[in-house]
C-alpha positions as CSV (number, residue, x, y, z in Angstrom):
1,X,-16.0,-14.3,8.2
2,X,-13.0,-12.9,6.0
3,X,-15.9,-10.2,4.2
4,X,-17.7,-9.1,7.5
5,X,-14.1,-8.6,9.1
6,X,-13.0,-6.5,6.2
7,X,-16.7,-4.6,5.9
8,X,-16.8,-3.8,9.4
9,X,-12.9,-2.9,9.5
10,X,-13.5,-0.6,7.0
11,X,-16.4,1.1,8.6
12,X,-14.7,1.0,11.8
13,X,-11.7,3.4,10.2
14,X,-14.7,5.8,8.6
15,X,-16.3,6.4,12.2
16,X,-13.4,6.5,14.4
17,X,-9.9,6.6,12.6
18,X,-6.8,5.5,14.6
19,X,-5.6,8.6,16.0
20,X,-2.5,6.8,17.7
21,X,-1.1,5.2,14.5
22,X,1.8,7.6,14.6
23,X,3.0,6.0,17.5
24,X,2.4,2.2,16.5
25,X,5.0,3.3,13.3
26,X,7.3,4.3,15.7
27,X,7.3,0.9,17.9
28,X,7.7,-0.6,14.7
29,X,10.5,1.3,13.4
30,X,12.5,0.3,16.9
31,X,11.7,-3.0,16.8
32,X,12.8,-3.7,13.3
33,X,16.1,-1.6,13.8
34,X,16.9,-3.7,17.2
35,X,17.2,-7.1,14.3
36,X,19.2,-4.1,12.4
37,X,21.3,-3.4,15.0
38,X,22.2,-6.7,16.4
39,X,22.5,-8.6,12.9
40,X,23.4,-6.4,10.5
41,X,27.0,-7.7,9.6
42,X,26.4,-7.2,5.5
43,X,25.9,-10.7,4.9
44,X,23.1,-12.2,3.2
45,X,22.5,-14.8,5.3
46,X,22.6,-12.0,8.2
47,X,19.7,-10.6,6.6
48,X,17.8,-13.9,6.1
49,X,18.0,-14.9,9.5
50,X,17.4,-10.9,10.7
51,X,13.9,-11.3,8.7
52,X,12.7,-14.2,9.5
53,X,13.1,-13.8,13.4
54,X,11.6,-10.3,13.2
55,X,8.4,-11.3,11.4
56,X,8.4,-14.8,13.4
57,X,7.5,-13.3,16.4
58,X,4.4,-11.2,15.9
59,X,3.3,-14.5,13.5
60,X,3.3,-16.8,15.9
61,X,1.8,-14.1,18.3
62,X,-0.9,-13.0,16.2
63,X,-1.9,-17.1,15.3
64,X,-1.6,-17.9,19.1
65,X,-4.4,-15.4,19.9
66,X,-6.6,-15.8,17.6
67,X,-6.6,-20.4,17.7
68,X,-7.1,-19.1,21.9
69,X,-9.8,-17.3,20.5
70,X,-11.4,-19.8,18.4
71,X,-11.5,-21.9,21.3
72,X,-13.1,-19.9,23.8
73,X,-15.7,-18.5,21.1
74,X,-15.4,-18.1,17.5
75,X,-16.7,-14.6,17.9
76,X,-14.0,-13.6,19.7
77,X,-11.4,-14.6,17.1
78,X,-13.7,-12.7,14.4
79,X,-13.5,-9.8,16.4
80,X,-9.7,-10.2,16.8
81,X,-9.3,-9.9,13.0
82,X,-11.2,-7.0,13.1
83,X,-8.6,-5.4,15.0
84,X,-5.9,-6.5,13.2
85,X,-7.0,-5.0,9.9
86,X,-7.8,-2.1,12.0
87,X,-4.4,-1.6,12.9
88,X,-2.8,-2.5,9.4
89,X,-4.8,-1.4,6.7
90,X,-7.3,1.1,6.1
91,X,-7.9,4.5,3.8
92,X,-7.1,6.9,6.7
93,X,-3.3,6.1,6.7
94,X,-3.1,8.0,3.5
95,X,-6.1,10.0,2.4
96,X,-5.1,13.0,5.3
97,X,-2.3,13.6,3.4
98,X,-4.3,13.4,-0.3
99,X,-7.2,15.4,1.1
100,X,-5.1,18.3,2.5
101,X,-3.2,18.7,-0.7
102,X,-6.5,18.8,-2.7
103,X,-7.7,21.3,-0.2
104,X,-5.0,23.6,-0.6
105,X,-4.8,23.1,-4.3
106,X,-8.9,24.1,-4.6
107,X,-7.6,27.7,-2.0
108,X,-4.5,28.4,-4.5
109,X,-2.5,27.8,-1.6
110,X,0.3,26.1,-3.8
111,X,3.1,26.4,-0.9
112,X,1.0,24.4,1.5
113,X,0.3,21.9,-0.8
114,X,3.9,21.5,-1.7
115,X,4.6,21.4,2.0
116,X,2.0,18.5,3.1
117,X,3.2,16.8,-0.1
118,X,6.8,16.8,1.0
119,X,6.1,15.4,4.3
120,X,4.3,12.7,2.7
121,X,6.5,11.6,0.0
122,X,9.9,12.6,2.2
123,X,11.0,14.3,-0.7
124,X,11.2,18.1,-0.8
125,X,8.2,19.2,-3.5
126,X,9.0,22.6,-3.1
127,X,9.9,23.4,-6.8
128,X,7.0,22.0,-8.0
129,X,4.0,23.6,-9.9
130,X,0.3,22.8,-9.2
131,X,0.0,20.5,-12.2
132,X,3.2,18.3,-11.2
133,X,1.8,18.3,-7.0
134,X,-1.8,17.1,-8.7
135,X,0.4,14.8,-10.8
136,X,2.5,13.3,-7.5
137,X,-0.1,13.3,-5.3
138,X,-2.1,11.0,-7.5
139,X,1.0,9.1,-8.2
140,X,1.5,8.9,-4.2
141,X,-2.0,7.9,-3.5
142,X,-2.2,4.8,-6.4
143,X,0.8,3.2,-4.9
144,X,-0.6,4.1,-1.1
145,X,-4.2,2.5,-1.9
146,X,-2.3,-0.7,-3.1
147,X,0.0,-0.4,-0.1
148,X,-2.6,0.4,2.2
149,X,-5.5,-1.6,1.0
150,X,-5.4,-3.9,-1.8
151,X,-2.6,-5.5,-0.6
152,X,-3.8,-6.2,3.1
153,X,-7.1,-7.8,1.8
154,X,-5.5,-9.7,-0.3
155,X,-2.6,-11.7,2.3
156,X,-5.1,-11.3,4.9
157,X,-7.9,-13.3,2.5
158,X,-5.5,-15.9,1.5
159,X,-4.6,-17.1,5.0
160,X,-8.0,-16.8,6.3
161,X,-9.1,-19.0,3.6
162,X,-6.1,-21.8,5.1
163,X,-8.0,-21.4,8.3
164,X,-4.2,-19.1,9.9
165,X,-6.3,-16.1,11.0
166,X,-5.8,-13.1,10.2
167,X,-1.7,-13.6,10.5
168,X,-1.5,-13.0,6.6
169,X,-2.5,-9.0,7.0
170,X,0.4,-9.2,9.5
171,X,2.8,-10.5,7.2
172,X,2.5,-8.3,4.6
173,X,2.3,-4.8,6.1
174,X,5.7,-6.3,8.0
175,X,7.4,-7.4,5.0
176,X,6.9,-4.6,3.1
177,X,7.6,-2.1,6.0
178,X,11.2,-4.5,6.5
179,X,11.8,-4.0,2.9
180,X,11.7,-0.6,3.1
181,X,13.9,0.2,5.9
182,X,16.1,-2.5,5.0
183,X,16.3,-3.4,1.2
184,X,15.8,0.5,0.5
185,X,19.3,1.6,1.8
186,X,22.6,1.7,0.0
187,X,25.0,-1.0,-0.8
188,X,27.8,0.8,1.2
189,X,26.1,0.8,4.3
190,X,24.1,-2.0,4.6
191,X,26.2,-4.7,2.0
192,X,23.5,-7.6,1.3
193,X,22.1,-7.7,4.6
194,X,18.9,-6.0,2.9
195,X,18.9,-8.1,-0.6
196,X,16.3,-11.0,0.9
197,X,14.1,-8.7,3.2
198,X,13.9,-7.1,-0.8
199,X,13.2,-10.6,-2.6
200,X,10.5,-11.4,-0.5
201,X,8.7,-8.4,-0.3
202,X,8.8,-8.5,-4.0
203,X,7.3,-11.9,-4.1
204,X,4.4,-10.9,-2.1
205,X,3.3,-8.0,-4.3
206,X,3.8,-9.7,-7.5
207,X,0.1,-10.9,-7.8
208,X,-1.4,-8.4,-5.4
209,X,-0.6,-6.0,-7.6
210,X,-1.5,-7.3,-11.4
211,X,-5.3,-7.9,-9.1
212,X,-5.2,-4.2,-8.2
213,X,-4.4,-3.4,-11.6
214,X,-6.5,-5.9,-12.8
215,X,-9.4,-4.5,-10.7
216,X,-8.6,-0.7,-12.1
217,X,-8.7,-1.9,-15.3
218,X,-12.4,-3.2,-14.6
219,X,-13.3,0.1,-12.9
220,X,-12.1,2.1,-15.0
221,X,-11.0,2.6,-18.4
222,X,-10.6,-0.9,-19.9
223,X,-8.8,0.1,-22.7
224,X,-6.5,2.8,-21.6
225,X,-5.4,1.0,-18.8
226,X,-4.8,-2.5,-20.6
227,X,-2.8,-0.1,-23.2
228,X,-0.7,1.8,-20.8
229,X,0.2,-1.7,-18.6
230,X,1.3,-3.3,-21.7
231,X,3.3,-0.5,-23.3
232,X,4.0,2.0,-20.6
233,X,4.3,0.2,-17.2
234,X,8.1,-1.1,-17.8
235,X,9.8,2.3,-18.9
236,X,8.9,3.3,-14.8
237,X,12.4,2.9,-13.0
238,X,10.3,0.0,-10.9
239,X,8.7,-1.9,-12.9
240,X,6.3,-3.3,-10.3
241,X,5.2,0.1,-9.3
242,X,5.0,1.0,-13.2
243,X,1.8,-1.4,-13.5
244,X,0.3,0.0,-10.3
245,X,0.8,3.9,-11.7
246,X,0.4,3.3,-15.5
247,X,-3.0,1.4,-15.2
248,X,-3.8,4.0,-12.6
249,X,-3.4,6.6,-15.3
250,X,-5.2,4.3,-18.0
251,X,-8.1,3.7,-15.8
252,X,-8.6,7.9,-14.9
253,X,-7.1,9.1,-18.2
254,X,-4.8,11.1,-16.6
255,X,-0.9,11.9,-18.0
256,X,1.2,10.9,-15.1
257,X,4.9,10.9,-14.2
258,X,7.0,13.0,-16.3
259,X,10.0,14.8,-15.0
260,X,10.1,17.2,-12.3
261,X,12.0,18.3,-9.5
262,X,12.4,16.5,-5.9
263,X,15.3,17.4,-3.3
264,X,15.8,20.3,-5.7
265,X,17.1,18.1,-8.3
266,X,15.6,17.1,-11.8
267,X,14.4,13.5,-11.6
268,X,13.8,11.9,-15.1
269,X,10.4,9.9,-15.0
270,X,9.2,8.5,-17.9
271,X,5.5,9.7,-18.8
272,X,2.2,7.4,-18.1
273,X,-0.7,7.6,-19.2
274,X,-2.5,9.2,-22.1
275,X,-5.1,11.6,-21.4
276,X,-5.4,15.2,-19.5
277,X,-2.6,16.9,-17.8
278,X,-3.2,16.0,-13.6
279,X,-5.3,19.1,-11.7
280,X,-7.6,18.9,-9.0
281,X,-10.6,17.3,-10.5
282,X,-8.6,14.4,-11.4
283,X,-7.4,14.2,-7.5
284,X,-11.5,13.8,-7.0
285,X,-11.3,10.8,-9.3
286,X,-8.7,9.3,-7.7
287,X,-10.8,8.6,-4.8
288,X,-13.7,7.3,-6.8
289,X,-11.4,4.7,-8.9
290,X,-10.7,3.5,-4.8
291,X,-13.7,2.7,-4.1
292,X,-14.8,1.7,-6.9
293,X,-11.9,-1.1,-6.9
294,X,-12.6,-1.9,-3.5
295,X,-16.3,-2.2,-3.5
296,X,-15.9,-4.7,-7.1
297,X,-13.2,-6.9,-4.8
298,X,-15.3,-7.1,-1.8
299,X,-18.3,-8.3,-3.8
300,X,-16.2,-10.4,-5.3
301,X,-15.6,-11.9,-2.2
302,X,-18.8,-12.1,-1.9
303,X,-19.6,-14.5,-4.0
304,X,-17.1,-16.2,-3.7
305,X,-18.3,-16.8,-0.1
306,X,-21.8,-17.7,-0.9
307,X,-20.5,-20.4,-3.7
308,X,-18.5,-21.8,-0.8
309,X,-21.8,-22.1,1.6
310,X,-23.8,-23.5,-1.2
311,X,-21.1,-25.9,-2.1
């Protein structure tokens, strides 16, 4: 059930993306900052208890439904995962963003590009030249197939394997969006209150994101990408993102990170990779290295399923 769920997820996004998806983030966004609001004293243990009521609620929502489901028809609660992945993972909540960029880089229209990549990375790009948009557009789209992709199938495998549903695709996109608008902000606003929304979101990605890696390295350039992960991945300011990005740029053979300027200030990055400089040929193989990964984990599954039915 968990590999027809994700294949006809997937193919579900190609024919009709979610259009509205602007407006689930912003539900989201409100309903984690109503926790924030209301809890927030800068306390650790404000935080824990912050988290876990804020993700308890759509869990025990989500695994309500879909046990009703089961019960009624089994079909029902497949078709109720389908949804779910529908709404939290998917290629179409980031390629927009990568495909306009490589549009406007192909038409020389470098101030677009820099434009569409500032809205996506919320960074002004504006001093940036094509090679170093190429550059963080890759960069951005590595970490947002992981995000987006990679680490959905993975939480929302797991738990469908423990016979939960599909509450494990739940869990992760609202860790890591809790993370974000919690263990991302300063000390002198928000004290401790976002250290374990952090912790935890950590601990989910920690395997997730050696299997993506893992999974580039397969895909792509063995070598390179086994050589950059080993030597390059923990000069990145995060380390966990440093194995997502340096095996990215071992698997293409691209030079990635470097520094540039963001905000109109120079930001020191150290570089990754060890082939070409980043252009818009590279942004092509960006896409393919995706697919490629996510077609090798998905047959993977595969087999893993029929093992399991002839066992």
């Amino acid at each position: 059930m968990s590999l027809l769920s994700l294949i006809t997820a997937f193919l579900l996004e190609q024919v009709h993306p979610l259009s509205s998806r602007k407006y689930l983030h912003t539900w989201l966004s409100a309903y984690i900052d109503f926790f924030q609001r209301n809890f927030n004293a800068g306390e650790h243990k404000h935080g824990r208890i912050a988290w876990i009521l804020a993700i308890a609620v759509p869990l025990i929502l989500v695994a309500a439904i879909h046990w009703l489901l089961i019960g009624v028809h089994p079909l029902f609660a497949w078709a109720f995962s389908v949804l779910v992945l529908y709404f939290t993972m998917g290629f179409r909540q980031f390629s927009h963003f990568f495909t306009d960029i490589n549009q406007a880089l192909s038409n020389d229209q470098l101030d677009q590009a820099r434009g569409v990549l500032s809205e996506w990375s919320g960074k002004s790009c504006r001093d940036l030249s094509k090679e170093e948009v190429a550059r963080v557009a890759i960069e951005q789209a590595i970490l947002a197939s992981h995000r987006h992709v990679f680490g959905v199938v993975f939480w929302f495998v797991v738990f469908m394997m423990l016979g939960l549903g599909p509450i494990g695709a739940i869990l992760y996109r609202l860790a890591l969006t809790v993370s974000t608008k919690w263990g991302e902000q300063p000390s002198t606003e928000f004290g401790d209150f976002g250290i374990f929304s952090k912790q935890v979101a950590y601990l989910l990605e920690w395997l997730p994101i050696r299997l993506t890696a893992s999974t580039f390295a397969i895909v792509g350039n063995f070598e390179d990408t086994a050589y950059c992960w080993r030597n390059q991945a923990a000069t990145w300011p995060n380390s966990e993102e440093g194995i997502l990005l340096a095996s990215g740029a071992g698997a293409l053979g691209v030079k990635l990170g470097q520094t540039i300027i963001l905000d109109h200030e120079p930001v020191f990055r150290p570089e990754l990779g060890s082939g070409d400089d980043a252009d818009t040929d590279f942004m092509q193989s960006v896409i393919g290295l995706v697919w490629r990964a996510m077609v090798f984990q998905l047959i993977v599954l595969l087999m893993l399923t029929v093992a399991n039915l002839l066992g």
